[in-house]
C-alpha positions as CSV (number, residue, x, y, z in Angstrom):
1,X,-5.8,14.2,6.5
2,X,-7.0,10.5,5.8
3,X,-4.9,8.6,3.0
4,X,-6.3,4.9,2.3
5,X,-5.1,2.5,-0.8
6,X,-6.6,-0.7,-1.4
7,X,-4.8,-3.2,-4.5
8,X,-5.6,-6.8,-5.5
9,X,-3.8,-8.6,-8.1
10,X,-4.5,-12.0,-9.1
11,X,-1.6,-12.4,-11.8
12,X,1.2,-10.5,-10.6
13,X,4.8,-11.9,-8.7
14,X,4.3,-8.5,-6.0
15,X,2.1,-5.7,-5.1
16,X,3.2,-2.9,-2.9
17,X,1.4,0.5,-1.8
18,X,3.2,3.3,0.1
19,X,2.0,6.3,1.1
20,X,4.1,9.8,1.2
21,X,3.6,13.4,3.0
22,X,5.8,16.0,2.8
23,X,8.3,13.8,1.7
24,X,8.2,11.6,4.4
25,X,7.1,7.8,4.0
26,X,4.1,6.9,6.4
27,X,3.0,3.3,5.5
28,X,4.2,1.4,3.1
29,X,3.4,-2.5,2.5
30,X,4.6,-5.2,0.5
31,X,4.0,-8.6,-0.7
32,X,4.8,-11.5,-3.0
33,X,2.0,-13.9,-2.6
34,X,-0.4,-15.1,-5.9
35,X,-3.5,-13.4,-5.4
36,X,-2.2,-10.8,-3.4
37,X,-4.1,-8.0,-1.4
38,X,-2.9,-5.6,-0.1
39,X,-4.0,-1.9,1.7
40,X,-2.3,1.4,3.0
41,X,-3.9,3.3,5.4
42,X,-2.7,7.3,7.2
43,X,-4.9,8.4,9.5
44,X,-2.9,11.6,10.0
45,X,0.4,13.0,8.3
């Protein structure tokens, strides 16, 4: 299983992604920048 989520803000105080299996966090990423950007990627879960 591959699990990949790309965000982009341009207005926003945060943007987070996180990524779950089985219950069970595998990536999760955070950040409070202006203009943020921000991916998740799993390559196996």
């Amino acid at each position: 299983m591959t699990g990949n989520i790309l965000a982009q803000t341009r207005n926003a105080d945060g943007l987070g992604c996180r990524i779950t299996a089985n219950d069970e966090k595998k990536d999760e990423r955070y950040t409070n920048e202006v203009s943020a950007y921000v991916y998740c990627f799993v390559k196996s879960a």
